[in-house]
C-alpha positions in Angstrom: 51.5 37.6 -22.6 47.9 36.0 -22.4 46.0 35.2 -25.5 42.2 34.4 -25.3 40.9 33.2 -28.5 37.4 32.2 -28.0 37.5 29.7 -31.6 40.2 26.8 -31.7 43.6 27.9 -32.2 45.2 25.0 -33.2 46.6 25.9 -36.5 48.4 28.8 -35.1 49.3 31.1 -38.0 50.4 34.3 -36.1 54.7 35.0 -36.6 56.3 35.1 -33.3 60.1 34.7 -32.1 61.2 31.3 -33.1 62.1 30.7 -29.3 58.8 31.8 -28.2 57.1 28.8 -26.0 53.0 28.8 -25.3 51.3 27.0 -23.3 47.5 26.3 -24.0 45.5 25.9 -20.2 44.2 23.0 -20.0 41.2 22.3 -17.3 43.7 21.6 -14.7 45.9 24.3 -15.2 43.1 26.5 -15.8 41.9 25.8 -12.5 45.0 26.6 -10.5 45.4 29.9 -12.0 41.7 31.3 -12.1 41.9 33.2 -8.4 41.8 36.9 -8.6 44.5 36.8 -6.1 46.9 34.2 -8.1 46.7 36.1 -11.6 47.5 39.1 -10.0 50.6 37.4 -8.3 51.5 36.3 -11.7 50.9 39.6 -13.4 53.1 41.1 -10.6 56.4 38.5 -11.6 55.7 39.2 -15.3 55.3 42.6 -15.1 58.1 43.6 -12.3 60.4 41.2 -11.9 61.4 38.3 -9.2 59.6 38.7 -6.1 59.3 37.3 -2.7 56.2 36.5 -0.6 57.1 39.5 1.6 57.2 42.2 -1.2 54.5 40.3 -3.2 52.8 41.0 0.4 53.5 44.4 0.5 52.1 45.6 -3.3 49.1 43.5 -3.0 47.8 44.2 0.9 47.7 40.4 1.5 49.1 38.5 4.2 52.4 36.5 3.5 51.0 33.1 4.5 48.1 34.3 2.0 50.6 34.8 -0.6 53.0 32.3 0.0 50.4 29.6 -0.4 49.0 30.6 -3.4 52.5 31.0 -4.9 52.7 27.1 -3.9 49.9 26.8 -6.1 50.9 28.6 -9.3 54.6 26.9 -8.8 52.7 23.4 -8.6 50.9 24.2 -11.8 54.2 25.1 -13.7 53.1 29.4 -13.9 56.1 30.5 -11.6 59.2 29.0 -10.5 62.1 29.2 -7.6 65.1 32.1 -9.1 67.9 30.0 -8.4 70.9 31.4 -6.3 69.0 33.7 -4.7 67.7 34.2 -1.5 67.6 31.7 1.7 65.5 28.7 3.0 63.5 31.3 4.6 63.2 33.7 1.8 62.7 32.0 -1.3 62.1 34.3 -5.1 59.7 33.5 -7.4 59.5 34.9 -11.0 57.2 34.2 -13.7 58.0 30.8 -16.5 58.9 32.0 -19.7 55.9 32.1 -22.4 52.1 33.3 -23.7 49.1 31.8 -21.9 46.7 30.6 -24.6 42.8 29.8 -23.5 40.5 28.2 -26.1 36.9 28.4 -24.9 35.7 26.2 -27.0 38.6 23.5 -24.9 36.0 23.4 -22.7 32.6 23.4 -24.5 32.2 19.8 -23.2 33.3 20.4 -19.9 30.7 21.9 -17.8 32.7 21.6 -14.3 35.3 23.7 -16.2 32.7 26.7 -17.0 33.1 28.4 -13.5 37.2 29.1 -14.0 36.9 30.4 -17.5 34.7 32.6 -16.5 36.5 33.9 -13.0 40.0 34.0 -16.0 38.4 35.7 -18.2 36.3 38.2 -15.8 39.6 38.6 -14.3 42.2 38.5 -17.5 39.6 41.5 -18.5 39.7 43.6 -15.4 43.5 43.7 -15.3 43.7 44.9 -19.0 41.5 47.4 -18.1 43.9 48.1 -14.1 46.7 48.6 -16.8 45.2 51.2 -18.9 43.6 53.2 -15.7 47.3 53.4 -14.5 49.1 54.6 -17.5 46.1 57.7 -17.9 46.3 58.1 -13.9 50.3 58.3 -14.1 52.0 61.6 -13.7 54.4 60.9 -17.1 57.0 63.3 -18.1 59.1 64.7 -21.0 58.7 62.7 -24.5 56.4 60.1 -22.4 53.9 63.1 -21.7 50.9 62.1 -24.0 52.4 59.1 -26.2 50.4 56.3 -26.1 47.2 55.4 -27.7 43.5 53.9 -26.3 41.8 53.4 -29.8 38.9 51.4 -31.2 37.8 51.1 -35.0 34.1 50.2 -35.1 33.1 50.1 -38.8 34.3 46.7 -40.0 32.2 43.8 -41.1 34.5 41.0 -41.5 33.8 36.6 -42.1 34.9 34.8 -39.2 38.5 34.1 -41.3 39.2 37.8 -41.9 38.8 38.7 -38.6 41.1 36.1 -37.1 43.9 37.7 -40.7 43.3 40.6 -38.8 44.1 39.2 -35.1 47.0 37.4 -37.0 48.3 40.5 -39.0 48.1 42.7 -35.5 50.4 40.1 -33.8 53.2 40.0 -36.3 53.5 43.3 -35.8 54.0 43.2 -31.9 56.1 40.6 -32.8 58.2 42.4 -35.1 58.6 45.1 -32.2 59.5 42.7 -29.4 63.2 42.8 -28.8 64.7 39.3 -28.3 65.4 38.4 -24.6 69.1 38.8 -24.7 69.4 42.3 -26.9 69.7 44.8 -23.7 67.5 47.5 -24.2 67.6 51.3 -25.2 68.4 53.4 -22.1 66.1 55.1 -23.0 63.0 52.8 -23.4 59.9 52.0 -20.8 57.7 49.2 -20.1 55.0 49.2 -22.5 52.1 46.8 -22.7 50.3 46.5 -25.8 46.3 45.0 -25.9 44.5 43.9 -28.5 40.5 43.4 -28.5 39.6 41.7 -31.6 35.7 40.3 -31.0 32.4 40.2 -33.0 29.6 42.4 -31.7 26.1 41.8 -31.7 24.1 43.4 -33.3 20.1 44.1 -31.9 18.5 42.9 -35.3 20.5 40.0 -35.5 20.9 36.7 -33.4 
């Protein structure tokens, strides 16, 4: 999970699994991870499972000396980390740490060297949202899977600032409320399912 609240987040009101860590980027952090190439490695471990450099290789198109070396980098920065007991000196597997990326913009409001990587996350955080989406439509599903799903927007509220983050709040207790616990094994008969939720204030062309 990635969370991107653009206002501070520090009194963080939205229900979640008691066991559920988060860890807010900081500039350094921010800056290993803002490469196009190295959130998409990430998004790869969270979404699919423990990976090597070869197979990380082989869905991306990149080199495995390109890969391998920006796994290095997300491992140094705490995003990934070695599966133990498996593999070999010379074929190590990776898989994504546990827990929500959170990114304050206004963490960096007062750090203008920072400005360039929250723009490359967030340009990029955006575009895979979007990557995701594109795929389920483009998929061939089947059966019961044939048509479920939902791309929705609702764009006739005026909400205050503190309703709209009830809103963001009341939205994310219900995913949480839907998110099994790591250790129930799952229905045989459930998917993959990734759930997005664009809560922003629009401007308007009459008003600053």
């Amino acid at each position: 999970m990635t969370e991107h609240r653009p206002e501070d987040p520090s009194a963080d009101r939205a229900p979640r699994p008691a066991d559920a860590p988060r860890r807010r980027l900081d500039a350094g952090s921010l800056r290993g991870l803002a490469h196009p190439l190295r959130m998409r490695l990430l998004d790869e471990l969270r979404l699919n499972g423990p990976a090597t450099s070869a197979r990380l290789s082989e869905r991306t198109g990149e080199s495995t000396g390109t890969v391998s070396w920006h796994l290095r980098h997300l491992a140094a920065h705490g995003f990934i980390e070695e599966e133990s007991g498996r593999g070999t000196k010379r074929e190590r597997w990776w898989r994504a740490a546990r827990g929500a990326l959170v990114l304050a913009a206004t963490d960096f409001d007062q750090d203008p060297s920072a400005q360039a990587a929250v723009s490359v996350y967030l340009a990029e955080n955006l575009r895979r949202q979007y990557q995701r989406v594109a795929d389920s439509l483009a998929a061939d599903w089947e059966g019961e899977w044939h048509g479920a799903g939902s791309v929705t927007d609702w764009n006739d509220l005026r909400l205050t600032p503190a309703q709209l983050q009830s809103l963001i709040d009341e939205l994310a207790a219900v995913v949480a409320r839907h998110t099994p616990a790591p250790d129930v094994a799952p229905d045989p008969a459930a998917r993959p399912v990734v759930v997005q939720i664009q809560a922003l204030p629009r401007k308007e062309a009459d008003r600053p």
